[in-house]
ZAMARGU-4260 file (C-alpha; in steps of 0.2 Angstrom, whole numbers, plus 5000, padded with zeros to 4 digits):
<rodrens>
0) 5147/5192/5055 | 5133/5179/5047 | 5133/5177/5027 | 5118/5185/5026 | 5122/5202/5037
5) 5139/5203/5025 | 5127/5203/5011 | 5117/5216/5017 | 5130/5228/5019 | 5136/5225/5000
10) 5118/5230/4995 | 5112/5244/5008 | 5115/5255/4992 | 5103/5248/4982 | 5087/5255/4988
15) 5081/5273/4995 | 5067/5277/5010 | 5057/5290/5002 | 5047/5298/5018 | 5029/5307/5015
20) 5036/5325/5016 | 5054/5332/5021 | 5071/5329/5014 | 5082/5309/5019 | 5092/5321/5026
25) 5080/5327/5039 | 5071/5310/5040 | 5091/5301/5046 | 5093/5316/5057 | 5078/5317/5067
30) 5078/5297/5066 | 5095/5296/5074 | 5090/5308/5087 | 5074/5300/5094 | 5085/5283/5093
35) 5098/5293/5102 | 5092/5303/5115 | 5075/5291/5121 | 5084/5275/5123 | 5084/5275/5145
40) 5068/5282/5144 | 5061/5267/5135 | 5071/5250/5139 | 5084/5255/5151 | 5102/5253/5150
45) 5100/5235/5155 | 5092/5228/5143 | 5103/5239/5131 | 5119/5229/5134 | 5110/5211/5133
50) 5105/5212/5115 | 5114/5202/5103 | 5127/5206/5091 | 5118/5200/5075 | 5103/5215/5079
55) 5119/5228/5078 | 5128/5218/5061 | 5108/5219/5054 | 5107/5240/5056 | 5125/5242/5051
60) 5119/5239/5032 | 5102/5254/5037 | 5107/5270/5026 | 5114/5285/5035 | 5109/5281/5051
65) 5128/5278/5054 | 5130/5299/5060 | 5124/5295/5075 | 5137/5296/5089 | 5131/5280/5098
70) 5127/5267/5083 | 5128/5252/5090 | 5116/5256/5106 | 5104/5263/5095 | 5107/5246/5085
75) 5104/5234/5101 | 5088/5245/5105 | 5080/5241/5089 | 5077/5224/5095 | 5064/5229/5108
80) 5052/5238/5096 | 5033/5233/5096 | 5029/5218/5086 | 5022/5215/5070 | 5003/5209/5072
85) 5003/5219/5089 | 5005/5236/5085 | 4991/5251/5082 | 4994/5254/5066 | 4986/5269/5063
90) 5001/5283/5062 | 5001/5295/5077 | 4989/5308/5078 | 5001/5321/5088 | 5014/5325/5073
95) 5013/5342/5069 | 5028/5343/5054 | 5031/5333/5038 | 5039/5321/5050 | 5029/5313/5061
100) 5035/5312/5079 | 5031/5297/5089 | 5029/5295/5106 | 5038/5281/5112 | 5031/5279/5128
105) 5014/5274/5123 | 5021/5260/5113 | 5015/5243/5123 | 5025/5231/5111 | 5040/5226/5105
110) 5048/5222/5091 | 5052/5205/5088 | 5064/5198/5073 | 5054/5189/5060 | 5057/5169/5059
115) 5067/5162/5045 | 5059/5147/5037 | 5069/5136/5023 | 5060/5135/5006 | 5067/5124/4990
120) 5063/5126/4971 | 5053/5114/4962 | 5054/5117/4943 | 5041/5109/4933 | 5036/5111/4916
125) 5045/5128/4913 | 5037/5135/4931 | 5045/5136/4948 | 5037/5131/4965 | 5044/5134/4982
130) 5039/5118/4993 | 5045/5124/5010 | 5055/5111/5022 | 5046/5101/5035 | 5049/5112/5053
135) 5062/5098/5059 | 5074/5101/5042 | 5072/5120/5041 | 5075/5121/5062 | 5091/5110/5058
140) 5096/5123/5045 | 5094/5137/5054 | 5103/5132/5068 | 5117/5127/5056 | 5117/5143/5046
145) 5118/5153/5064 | 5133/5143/5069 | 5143/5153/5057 | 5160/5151/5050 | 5168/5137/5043
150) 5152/5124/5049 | 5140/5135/5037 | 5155/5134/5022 | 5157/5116/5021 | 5140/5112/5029
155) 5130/5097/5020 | 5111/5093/5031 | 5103/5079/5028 | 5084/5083/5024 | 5068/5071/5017
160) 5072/5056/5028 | 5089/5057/5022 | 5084/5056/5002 | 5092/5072/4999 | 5108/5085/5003
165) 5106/5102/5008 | 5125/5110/5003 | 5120/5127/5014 | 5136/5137/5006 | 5129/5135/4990
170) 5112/5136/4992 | 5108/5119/4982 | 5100/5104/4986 | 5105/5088/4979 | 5097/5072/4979
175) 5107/5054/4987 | 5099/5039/4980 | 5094/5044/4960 | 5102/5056/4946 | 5093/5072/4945
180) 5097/5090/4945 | 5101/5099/4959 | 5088/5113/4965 | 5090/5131/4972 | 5088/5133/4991
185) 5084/5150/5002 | 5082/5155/5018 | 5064/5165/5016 | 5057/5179/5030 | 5047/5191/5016
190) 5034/5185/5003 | 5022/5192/4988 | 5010/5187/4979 | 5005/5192/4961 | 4990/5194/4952
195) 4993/5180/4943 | 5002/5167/4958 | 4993/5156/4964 | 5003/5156/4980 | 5015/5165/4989
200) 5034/5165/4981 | 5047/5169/4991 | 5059/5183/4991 | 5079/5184/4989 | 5088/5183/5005
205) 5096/5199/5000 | 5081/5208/4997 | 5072/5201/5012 | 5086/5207/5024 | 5081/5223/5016
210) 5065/5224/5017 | 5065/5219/5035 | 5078/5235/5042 | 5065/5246/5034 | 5052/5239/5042
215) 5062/5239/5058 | 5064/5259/5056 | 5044/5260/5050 | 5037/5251/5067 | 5053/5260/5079
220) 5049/5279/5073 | 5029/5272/5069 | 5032/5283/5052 | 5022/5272/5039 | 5021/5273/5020
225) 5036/5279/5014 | 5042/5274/4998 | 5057/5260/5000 | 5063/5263/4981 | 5076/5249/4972
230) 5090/5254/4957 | 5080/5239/4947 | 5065/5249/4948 | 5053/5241/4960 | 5045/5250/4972
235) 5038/5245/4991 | 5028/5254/4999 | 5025/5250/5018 | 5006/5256/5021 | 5003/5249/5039
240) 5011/5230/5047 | 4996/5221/5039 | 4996/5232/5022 | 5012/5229/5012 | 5012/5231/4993
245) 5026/5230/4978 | 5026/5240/4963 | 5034/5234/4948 | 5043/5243/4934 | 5033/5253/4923
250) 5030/5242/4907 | 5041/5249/4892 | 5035/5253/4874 | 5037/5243/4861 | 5046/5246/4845
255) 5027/5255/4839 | 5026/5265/4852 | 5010/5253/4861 | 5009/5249/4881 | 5002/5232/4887
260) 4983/5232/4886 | 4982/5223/4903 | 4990/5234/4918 | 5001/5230/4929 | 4995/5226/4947
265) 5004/5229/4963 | 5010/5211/4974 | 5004/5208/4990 | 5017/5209/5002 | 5019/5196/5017
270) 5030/5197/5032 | 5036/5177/5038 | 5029/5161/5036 | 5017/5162/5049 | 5005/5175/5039
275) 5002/5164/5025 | 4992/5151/5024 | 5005/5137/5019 | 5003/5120/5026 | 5022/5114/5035
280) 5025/5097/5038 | 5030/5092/5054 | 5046/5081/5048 | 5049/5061/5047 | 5053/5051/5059
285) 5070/5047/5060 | 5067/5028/5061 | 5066/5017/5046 | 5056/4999/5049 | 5057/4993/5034
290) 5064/4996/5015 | 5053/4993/5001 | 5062/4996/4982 | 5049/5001/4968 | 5055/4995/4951
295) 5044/5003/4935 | 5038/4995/4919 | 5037/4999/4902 | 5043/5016/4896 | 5049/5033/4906
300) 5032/5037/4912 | 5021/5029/4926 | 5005/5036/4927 | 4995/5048/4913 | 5003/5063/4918
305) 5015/5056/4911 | 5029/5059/4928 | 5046/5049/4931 | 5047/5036/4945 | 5054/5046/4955
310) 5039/5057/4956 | 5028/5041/4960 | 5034/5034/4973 | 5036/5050/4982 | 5018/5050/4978
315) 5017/5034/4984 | 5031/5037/5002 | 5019/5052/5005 | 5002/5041/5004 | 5011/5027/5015
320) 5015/5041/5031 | 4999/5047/5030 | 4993/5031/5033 | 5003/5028/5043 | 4996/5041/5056
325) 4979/5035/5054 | 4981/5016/5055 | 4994/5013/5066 | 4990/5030/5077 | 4995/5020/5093
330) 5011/5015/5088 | 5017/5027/5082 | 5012/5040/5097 | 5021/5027/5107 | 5035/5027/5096
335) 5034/5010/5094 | 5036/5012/5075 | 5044/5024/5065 | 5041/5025/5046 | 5045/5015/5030
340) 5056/5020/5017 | 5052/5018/4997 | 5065/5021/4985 | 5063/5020/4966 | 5074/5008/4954
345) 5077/5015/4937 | 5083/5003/4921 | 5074/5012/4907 | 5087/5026/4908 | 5100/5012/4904
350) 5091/5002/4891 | 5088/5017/4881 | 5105/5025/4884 | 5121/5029/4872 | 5129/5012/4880
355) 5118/5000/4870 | 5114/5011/4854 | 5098/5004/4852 | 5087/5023/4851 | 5100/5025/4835
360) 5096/5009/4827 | 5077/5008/4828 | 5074/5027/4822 | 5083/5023/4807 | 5070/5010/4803
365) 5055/5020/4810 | 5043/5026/4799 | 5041/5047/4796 | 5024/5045/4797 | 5013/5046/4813
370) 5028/5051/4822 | 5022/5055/4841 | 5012/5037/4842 | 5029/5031/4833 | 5037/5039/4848
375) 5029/5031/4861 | 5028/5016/4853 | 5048/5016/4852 | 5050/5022/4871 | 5035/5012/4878
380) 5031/4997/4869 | 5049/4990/4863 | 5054/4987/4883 | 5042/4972/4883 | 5050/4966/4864
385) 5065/4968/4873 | 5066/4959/4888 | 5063/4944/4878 | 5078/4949/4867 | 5092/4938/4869
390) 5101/4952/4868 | 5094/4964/4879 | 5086/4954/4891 | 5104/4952/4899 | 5106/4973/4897
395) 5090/4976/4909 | 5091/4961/4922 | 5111/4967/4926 | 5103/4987/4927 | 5089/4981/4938
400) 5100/4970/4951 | 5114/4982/4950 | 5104/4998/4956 | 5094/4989/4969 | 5111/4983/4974
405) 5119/4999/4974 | 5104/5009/4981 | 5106/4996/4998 | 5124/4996/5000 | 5121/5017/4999
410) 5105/5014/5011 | 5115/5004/5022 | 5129/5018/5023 | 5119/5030/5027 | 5109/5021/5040
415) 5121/5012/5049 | 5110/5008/5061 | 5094/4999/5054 | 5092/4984/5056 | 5073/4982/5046
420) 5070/4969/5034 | 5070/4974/5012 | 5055/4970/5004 | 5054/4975/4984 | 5040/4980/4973
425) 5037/4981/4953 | 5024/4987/4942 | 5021/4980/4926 | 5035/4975/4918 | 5044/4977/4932
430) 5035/4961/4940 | 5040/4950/4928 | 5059/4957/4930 | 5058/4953/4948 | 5051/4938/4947
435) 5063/4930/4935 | 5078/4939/4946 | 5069/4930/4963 | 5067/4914/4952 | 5084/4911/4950
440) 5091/4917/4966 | 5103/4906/4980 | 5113/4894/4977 | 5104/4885/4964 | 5102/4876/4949
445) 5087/4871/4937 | 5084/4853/4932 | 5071/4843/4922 | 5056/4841/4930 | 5042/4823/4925
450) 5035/4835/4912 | 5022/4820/4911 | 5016/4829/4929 | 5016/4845/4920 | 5030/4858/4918
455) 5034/4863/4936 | 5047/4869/4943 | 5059/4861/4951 | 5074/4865/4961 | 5090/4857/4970
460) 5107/4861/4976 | 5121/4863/4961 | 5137/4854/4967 | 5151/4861/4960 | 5168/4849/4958
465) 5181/4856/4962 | 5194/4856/4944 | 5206/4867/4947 | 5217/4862/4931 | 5214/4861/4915
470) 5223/4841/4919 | 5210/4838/4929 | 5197/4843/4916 | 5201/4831/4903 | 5204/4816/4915
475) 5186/4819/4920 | 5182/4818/4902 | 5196/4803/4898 | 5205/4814/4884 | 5221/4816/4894
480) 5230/4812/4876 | 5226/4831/4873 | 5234/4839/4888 | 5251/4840/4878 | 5242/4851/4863
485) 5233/4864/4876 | 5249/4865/4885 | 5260/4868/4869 | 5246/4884/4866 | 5245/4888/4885
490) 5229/4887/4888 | 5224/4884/4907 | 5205/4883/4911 | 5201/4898/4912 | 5208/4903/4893
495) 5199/4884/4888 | 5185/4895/4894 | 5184/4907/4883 | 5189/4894/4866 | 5176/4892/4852
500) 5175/4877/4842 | 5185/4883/4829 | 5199/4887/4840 | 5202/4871/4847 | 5200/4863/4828
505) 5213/4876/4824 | 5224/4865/4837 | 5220/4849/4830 | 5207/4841/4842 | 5197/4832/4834
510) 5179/4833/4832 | 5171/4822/4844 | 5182/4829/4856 | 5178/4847/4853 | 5159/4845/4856
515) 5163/4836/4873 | 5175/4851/4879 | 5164/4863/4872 | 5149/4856/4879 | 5155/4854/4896
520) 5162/4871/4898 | 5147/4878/4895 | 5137/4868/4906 | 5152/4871/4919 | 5151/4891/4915
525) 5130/4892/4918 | 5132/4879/4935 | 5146/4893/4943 | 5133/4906/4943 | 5123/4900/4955
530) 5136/4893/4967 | 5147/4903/4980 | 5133/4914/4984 | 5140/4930/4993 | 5133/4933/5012
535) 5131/4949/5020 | 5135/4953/5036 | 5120/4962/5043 | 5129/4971/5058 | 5145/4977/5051
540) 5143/4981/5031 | 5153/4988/5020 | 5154/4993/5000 | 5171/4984/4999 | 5166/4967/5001
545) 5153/4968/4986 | 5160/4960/4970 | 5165/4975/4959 | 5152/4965/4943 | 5139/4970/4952
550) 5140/4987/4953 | 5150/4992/4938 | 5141/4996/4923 | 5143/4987/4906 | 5147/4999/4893
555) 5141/4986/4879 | 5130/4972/4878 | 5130/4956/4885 | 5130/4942/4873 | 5118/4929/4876
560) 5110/4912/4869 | 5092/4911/4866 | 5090/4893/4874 | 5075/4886/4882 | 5077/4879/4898
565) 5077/4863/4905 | 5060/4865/4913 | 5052/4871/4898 | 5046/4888/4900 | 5053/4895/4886
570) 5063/4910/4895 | 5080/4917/4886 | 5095/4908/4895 | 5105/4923/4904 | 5116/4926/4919
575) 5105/4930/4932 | 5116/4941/4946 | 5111/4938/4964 | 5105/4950/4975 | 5116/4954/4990
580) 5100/4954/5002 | 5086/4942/5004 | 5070/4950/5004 | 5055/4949/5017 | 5043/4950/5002
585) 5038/4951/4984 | 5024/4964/4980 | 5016/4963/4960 | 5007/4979/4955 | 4996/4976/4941
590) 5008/4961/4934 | 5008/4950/4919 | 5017/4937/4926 | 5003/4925/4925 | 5003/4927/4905
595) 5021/4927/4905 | 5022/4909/4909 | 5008/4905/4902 | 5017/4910/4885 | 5032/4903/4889
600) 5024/4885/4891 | 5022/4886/4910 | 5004/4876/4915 | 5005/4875/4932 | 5016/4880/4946
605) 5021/4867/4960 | 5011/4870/4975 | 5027/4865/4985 | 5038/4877/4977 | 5043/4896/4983
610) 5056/4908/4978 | 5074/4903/4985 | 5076/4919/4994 | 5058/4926/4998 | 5045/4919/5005
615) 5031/4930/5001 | 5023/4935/4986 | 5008/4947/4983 | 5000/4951/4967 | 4989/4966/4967
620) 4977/4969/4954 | 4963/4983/4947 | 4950/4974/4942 | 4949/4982/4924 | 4969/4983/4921
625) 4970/4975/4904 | 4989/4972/4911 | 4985/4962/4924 | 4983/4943/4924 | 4980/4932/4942
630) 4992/4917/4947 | 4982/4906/4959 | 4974/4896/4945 | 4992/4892/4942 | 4993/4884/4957
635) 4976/4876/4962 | 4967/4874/4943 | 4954/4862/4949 | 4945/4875/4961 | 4937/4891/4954
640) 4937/4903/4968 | 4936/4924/4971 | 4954/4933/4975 | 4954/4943/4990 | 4947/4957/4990
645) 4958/4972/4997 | 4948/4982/5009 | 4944/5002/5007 | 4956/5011/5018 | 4943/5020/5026
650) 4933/5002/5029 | 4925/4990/5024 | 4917/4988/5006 | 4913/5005/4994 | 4896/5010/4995
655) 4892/5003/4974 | 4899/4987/4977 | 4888/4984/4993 | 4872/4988/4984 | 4879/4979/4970
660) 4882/4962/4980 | 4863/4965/4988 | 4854/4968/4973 | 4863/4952/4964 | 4857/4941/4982
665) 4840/4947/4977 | 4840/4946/4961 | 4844/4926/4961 | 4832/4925/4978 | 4818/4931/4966
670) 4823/4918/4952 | 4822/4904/4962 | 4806/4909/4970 | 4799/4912/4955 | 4805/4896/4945
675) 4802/4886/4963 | 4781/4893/4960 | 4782/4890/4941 | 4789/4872/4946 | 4775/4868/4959
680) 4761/4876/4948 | 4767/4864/4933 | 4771/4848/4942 | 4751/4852/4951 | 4743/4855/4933
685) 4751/4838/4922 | 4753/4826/4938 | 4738/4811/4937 | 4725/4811/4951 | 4726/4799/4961
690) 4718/4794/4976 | 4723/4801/4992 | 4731/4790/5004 | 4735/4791/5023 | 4751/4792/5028
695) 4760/4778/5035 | 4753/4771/5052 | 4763/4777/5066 | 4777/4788/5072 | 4789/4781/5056
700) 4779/4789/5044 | 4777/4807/5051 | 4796/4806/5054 | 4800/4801/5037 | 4788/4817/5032
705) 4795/4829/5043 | 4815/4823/5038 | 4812/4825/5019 | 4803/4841/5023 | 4819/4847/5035
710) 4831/4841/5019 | 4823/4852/5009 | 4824/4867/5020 | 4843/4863/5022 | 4846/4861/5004
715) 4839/4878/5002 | 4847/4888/5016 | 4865/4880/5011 | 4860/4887/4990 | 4858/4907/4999
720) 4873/4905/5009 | 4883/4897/4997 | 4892/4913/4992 | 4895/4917/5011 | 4902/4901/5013
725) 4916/4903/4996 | 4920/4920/5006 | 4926/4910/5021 | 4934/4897/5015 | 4951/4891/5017
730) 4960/4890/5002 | 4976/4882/5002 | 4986/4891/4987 | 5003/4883/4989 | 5020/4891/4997
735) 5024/4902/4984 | 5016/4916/4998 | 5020/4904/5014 | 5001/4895/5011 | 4993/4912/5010
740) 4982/4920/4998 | 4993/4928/4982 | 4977/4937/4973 | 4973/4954/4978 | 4959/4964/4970
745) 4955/4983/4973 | 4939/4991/4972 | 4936/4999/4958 | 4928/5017/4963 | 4909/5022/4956
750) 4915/5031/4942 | 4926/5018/4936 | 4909/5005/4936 | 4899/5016/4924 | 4913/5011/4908
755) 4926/4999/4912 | 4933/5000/4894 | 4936/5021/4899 | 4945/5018/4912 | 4956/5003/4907
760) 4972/5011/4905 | 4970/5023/4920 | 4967/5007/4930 | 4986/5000/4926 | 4993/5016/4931
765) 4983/5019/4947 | 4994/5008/4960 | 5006/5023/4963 | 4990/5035/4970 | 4982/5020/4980
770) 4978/5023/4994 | 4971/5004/4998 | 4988/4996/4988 | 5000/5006/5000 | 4989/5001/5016
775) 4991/4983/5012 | 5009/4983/5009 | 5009/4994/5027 | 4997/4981/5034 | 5009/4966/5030
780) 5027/4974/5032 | 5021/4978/5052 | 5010/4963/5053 | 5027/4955/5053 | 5034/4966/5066
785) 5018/4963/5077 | 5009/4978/5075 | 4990/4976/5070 | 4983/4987/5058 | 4970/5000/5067
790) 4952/5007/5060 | 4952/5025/5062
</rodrens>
């Protein structure tokens, strides 16, 4: 017996069937004997023993019916009954007693069970929403849920692509990849609506099980609005199949004595999925091309509605498949391509936790007054004050590299099977984070660059010597005299490591010597970070063979030195871990990273110089995102030139801009007609008469006319097709995007073009909605793959 049958029987007492006229006594007699005594007549005995036991658990829980002598038969017979949205359902016009008798043999249809479909609860803002599950998960529920037994107890589905666990004995769904709390799942069949709802909510299983047995009985026996009464005081009343209504408890008086002013309405009542007018998605496809992790900026909140990351870059997943089905439609119907997965990277949560103390510290200093600006100041502001904290900046590069990490190695788990390429994403603050992380990646090391040239950056491989003893350390330096006063402490290198000055003036070393040992460890300790660089087997992965520092979590702060490095960018001098996967590309959303390095004393990038580990980098940009600064003019400062503008996903320019573009074409066409007539008209009215004389003698003459003549046509046409020509112009922009173009510009939509100032801000949160960002990064990830992007 299911779960759901069990559950019936414990609550068949909860309700009553209240018929038009007569006694439940006589309404379960004469019920049983229709059921009884008309069965051959209407299905046959056939048909009777090739019904399925589930129908017969179902009736068990209907009350009273059990006086009949042959329940289980009547039980099997009620799964033949005319269906829902077939049947007359008008009551019979030949009843003749407060019972209405039916004729059976008229009825043409059948009943036919209702179709479960799985819902789950989405808790917003103090209100509930049931988001029902795309057909392909709720199918796999069912079937798992009908399996019954021990699969259904210890039963755990993978639904969402695989984001989130459906545990089906407890009803909760739980999600893989992030921390959040788990939500409430249920198997729907019944639905209402209330005056107030904006859309259908669905009911308890227990409670929907009940509902559907009475209905059972109402469409057999054709005996419609009867009273289906509950001990919590709601009432249902079964007009007709397509008229369905609940009644609520009558409102109780308050301590006066008054009643609500407003009444209270009856709930529309709705009988499976299928009669409401609920959108279901398909499902995902099970394939996954590519991985793309999303890494936020400043504060908690991405966008003005002030939602988690989490919340944006399912925004974000969701605008990509859709995409997905109208640009690469081909492909796809071909299943040539399946779908690519986003997953959000949170470090706020850390920054701002009990681990570093630092909410604690700055309320203390914070002012009473103004508290809410205070309050986001403190939560949003501060993260950019932090990472350029000697102190913190350690803090959110180990959060960032950690999860992104950890979500792969979890990805990679759970996927065994892909075999796409990693790309990663940052917004804001996040840019800059990424950056620095791809800056410093392989096995690397930063020297000095000609800073006559200009401060570029410059990279080469670290060799690491191999001193294995603290002996061999101080023969390197030639102070082998003080191998006797380490050995006396018993210090080997690594505890030489960890000395300060003062401890090894505490063992009488000298001074001189103390700055060399001192000096060299240091260098030694930043020179081992970047060397042994940890390689991935791409086929066969596991967690184990990831070093346990990068994914364990600090629990205080790492200690750092505010140094300047060798190149003279000015950035805090930390441990920057390694990524344990190199990624395909690097995508900017609204970055400052140009002004970053601009402040840092960075004035021009080297046009040979790419990260270590990524070869492409893209930096998308709004045009009125204060945030947002360009890097090409890093790159190539002698040429002025347009970024690339991102076309609409829909095609070609917006509708403004073209009219825009056209009425600036003729605005500058009239100026230089008009200033190329004021120009003739002037040099005509002040230039001295002189005698007219013929031209040269001979064809020399007439050519040297008609060739200043063509010159000057040509020198005009060039000055109208000079924008045309910057637009198709081959810009060579360095290898930091493999020689491609690193600027992208969206268009800024009609409304945006009446106020920039307005919509300044909203600009810097808009990449997570975009439909134009997330069909770039689409168009590049399978441009890569060979698949072309396709106009719909």
């Amino acid at each position: 017996m299911t779960a759901s049958a069990q559950q019936s029987q414990d609550t068949k007492a909860d309700y009553t069937i209240t018929p038009n006229a007569g006694t439940s006594e006589e309404l379960t007699w004469l019920a049983g004997e229709i059921l009884c005594s008309r069965t051959d007549a209407i299905w046959g005995a056939s048909e009777i023993n090739s019904k399925t036991n589930s129908q017969t658990n179902q009736l068990s829980g209907t009350p009273n019916i059990a006086e009949c002598s042959s329940q289980e038969a009547t039980a099997d017979q009620l799964t033949a009954v005319p269906a829902l949205d077939q049947l007359d359902p008008s009551p019979s016009s030949n009843s003749s007693s407060s019972f209405e008798m039916v004729d059976i043999e008229s009825i043409r249809y059948l009943y036919e069970p209702v179709h479960p479909h799985w819902f789950y609860c989405k808790r917003a803002e103090s209100r509930e929403t049931w988001i029902p599950f795309s057909s392909k998960d709720s199918q796999e529920l069912e079937e798992t849920f009908n399996s019954g037994g021990k699969c259904v107890t210890k039963a755990v589905i993978a639904t969402e692509g695989g984001r989130y666990d459906v545990h089906l004995a407890e009803r909760k769904r739980y999600p893989v990849y992030w921390e959040q709390a788990a939500t409430e799942v249920r198997r729907c069949t019944w639905f209402y609506k209330g005056d107030k709802d904006n859309r259908y909510v669905p009911y308890t299983e227990d409670i929907g099980d009940q509902l559907e047995e009475a209905y059972m009985i109402a469409l057999t026996l054709d005996e419609w609005k009867n009273k289906l009464e509950f001990s919590s005081g709601e009432t249902f009343i079964l007009h007709n199949p397509k008229l369905m209504v609940q009644y609520q408890p009558a409102a109780v008086p308050d301590d006066w004595g008054s009643l609500p002013v407003d009444p209270i309405r009856p709930r529309t009542v709705k009988r499976g999925i299928e009669n409401l007018s609920i959108e279901v998605p398909a499902g995902e496809p099970s394939q996954v091309d590519h991985l793309v992790f999303m890494v936020h900026g400043i504060g908690p909140a991405c966008d003005l509605r002030f939602r988690s990351i989490i919340q944006c870059v399912n925004d974000f997943r969701t605008a990509s498949q859709n995409l997905l089905q109208t640009h690469f439609k081909m492909a796809q119907e071909e299943q040539k391509i399946g779908r690519v997965e986003f997953l959000p990277v949170n470090w706020h949560s850390a920054l701002h936790g009990d681990a570093t103390g630092v909410d604690k510290d700055i309320q203390r200093i914070t002012l009473p007054s103004i508290s809410r600006l205070r309050h986001f100041t403190n939560e949003t502001l501060l993260d950019l004050f932090f990472y350029n904290s000697p102190t913190y900046c350690q803090t959110i590069v180990d959060t960032v590299a950690r999860e992104v990490n950890r979500l792969y190695i979890l990805f990679r788990e759970r996927n065994p099977g892909f075999e796409g390429g990693i790309s990663i994403a940052g917004h804001s603050l996040g840019s800059l984070i990424l950056f620095d992380l791809l800056t410093n990646q392989g096995d690397t090391v930063r020297t000095k660059s000609d800073t006559e040239k200009g401060c570029e950056l410059v990279f080469h491989r670290g060799v690491q010597e191999d001193l294995k003893t603290v002996k061999d350390f101080l023969e390197k330096l030639g102070l082998s005299e003080y191998l006797s006063v380490l050995e006396k402490e018993k210090v080997d290198l690594e505890a030489l490591a960890l000395c300060t000055e003062n401890d090894l003036k505490e063992m009488g070393i000298p001074l001189g010597a103390r700055k060399k040992i001192c000096h060299h460890m240091k260098s030694r300790g930043k020179a081992q970070k970047f060397t042994n660089p940890l390689v991935l087997n791409s086929v066969s992965f596991c967690s184990h063979c990831i070093p346990e520092s990068m994914l364990l979590c600090h629990n205080s702060v790492s200690s750092v030195n505010y140094e300047h490095f060798d190149v003279g960018i000015g950035q805090v001098s930390i441990n920057y871990p390694h990524l344990v996967f190199e990624p395909k590309a690097f995508f900017a959303f609204g970055s400052p990273i140009g002004m970053f390095l601009t402040v840092r004393g960075l004035k021009r990038i080297d046009p040979n110089y790419s990260f270590p580990t990524c070869k492409s980098f893209y930096n998308i940009y709004h045009p009125f995102d204060p945030v947002a600064y360009r890097i090409e003019p890093m790159i190539v400062p002698d040429m002025e030139f347009e970024p690339m503008l991102i076309p609409h996903h829909k095609g070609r320019k917006r509708m403004h801009l073209e009219l825009k573009d056209s009425l600036t074409r003729m605005s500058a066409d009239l100026k230089n007609n008009l200033l190329g007539s004021l120009r003739t008209a002037w040099h005509s009215f002040t230039r001295i008469q002189t005698p007219v004389l013929p031209l040269e003698a001979g064809p020399e003459g007439a050519a040297k006319a008609t060739a200043s003549k063509e010159e000057k046509e040509e020198h005009r046409a060039e000055d109208s097709s000079s924008p045309m020509k910057e637009e198709e112009l081959d810009i060579n922009v360095g290898m930091l995007n493999g020689g491609r173009r690193i600027d992208y510009v969206l268009q800024e939509k009609p409304i945006e073009s009446f106020n920039e100032y307005l919509f300044a801000l909203q600009s810097h949160l808009c990449y997570w909605e975009s439909e134009d960002t997330a069909l770039l990064v689409l168009k590049e990830i399978y441009q890569e793959l060979g698949f072309v992007l396709e106009q719909p």
